[in-house]
C-alpha positions in Angstrom: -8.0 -137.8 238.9 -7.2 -138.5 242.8 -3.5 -139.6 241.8 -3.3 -136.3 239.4 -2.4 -132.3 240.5 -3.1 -129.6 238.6 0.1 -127.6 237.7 1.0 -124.1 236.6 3.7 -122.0 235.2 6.3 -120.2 237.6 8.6 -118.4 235.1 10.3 -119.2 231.6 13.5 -118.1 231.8 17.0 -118.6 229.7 18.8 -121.9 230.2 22.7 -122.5 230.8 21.8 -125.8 228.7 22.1 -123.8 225.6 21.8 -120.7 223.8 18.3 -121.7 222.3 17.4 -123.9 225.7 15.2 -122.4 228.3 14.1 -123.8 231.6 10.1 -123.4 231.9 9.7 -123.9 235.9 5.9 -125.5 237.1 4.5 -125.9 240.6 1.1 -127.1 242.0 -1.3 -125.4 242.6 -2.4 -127.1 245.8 1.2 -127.9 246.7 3.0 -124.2 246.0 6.3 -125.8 247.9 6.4 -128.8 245.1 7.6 -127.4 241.7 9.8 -128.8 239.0 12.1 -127.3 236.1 11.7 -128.8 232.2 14.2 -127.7 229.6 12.4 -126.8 226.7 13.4 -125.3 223.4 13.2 -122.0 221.8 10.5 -121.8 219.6 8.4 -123.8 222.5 9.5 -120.8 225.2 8.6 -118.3 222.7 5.0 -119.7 221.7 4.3 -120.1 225.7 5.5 -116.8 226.7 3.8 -115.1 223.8 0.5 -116.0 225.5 1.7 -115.3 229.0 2.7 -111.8 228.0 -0.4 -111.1 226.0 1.2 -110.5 222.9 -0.8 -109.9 219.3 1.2 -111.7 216.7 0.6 -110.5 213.0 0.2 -114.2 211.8 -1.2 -117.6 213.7 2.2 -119.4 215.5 2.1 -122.9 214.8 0.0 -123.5 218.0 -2.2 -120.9 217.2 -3.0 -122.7 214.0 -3.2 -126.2 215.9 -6.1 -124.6 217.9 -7.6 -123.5 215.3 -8.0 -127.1 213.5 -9.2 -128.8 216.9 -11.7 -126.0 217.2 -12.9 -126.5 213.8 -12.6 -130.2 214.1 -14.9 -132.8 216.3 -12.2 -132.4 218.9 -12.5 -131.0 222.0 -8.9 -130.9 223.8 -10.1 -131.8 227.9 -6.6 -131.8 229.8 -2.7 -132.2 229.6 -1.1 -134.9 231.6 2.5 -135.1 232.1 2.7 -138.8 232.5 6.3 -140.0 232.4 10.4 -138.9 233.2 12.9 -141.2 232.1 16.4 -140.9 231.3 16.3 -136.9 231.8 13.0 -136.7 229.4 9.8 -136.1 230.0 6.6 -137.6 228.3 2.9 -136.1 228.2 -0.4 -136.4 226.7 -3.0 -134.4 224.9 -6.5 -135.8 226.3 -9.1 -134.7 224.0 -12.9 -136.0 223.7 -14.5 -137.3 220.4 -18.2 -138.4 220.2 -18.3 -139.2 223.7 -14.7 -141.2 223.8 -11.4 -140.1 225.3 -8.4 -139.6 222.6 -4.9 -140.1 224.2 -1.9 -138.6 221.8 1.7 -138.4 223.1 3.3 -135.3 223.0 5.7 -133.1 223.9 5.5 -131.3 227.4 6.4 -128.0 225.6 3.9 -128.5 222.7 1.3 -129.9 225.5 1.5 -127.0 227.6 1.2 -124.3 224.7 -1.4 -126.1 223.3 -3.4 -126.0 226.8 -2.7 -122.2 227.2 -4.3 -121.4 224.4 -7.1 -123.8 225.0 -7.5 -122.7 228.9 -7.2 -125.8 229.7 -5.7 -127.3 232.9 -2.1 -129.0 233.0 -1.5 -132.2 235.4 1.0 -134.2 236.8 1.1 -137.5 238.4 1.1 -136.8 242.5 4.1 -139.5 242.8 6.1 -138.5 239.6 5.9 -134.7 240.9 7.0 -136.2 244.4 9.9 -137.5 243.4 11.2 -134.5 240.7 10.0 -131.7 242.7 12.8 -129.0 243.6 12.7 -129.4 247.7 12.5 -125.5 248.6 16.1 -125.3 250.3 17.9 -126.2 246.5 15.2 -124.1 244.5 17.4 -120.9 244.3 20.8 -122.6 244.2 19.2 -124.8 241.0 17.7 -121.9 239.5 21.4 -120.5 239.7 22.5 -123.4 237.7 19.6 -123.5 235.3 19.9 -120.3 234.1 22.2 -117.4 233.1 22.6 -114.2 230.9 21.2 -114.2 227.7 22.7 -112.3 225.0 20.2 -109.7 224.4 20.7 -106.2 225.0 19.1 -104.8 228.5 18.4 -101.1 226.6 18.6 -98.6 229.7 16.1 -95.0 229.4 19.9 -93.0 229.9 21.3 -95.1 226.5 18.3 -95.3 224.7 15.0 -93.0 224.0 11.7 -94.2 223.9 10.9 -93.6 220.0 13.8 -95.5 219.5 12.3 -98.5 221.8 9.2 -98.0 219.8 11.0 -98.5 216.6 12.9 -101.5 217.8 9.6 -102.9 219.3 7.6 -102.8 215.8 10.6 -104.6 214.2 10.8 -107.6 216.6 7.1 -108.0 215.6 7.5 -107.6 212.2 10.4 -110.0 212.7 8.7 -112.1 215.0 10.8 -112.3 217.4 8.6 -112.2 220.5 10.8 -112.8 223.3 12.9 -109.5 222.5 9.8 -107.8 221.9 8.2 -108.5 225.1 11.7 -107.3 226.7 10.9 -103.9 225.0 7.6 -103.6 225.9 8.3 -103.9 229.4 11.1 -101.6 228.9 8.5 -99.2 227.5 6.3 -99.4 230.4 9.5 -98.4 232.5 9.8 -95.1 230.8 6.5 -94.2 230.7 6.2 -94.7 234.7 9.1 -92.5 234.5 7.4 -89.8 232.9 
């Protein structure tokens, strides 16, 4: 594990990529100056920011349910290793333990890292592939310029909007399950109520 550091997340934020791109943005924890951006898509951005914001879901995501089935399983995930970058994509494994042996299965970063939030499970990177990714601290902002922009989403402000109206808007992003929105309106709800 000497040639290995542990990562963690920084932010997920919206992508200039694309509209259903995001950039999730990791750092080391021992290293806080060495961090890294991986495009990611969508419904991988949602699943991880789900569990970052705390959110209750009314049914299991698919990661959820993938936990479920190593839990129930003679599995026992151990770690994530992001292993690889080539040609602008990145490459990781799952390491889980079975009877004593170590199980390697390729994997999507995105997948990888949702899989080990939910497991609490530690993330890792390869000390010389972090080295020469990493973002060096002068071109962090100017990249994260570049990396990201507006989404399309309304920003609902307390003089355009009430809060039983937030309210309302907030049980139907669950309902639809559309996390990302409602974890914009919850914290938009805990604006308004510090207001009070």
């Amino acid at each position: 594990m000497n040639d290995y550091l542990k990562l963690s997340i920084v932010s997920v934020s919206p992508s200039s990529v694309g509209a259903s791109s995001f950039i999730l943005l990791l750092q080391s924890e021992d290293h806080p100056n060495l961090r890294f951006p991986i495009v990611i898509g969508n419904q991988e951005a949602q699943a991880i920011s789900v569990y970052l914001e705390q959110i209750q879901t009314s049914r299991p995501l698919t990661h959820d349910l993938f936990i479920q089935v190593i839990e129930k399983s003679n599995l026992d995930l151990n770690r994530v290793l992001i292993t690889d970058f080539k040609e602008g994509i990145f490459y990781a494994k799952i390491e889980f333990f079975q009877d004593g042996a170590v199980i390697e299965m390729d994997a999507r970063p995105s997948d990888s890292i949702a899989l080990a939030l939910r497991a609490q499970k530690n993330i890792y990177i390869k000390e010389s592939l972090l080295k020469s990714i990493c973002i060096p601290d002068e071109e962090e902002e100017e990249a994260e310029d570049d990396l990201s922009f507006s989404v399309d989403i309304p920003v609902y402000q307390p003089s355009t909007i009430t809060l039983p109206e937030l309210e309302d808007l907030l049980q139907k992003a669950l309902l639809e399950e559309n996390y990302e929105e409602a974890a914009r309106l919850r914290d938009q709800i805990e604006v308004l109520n510090k207001q009070k």
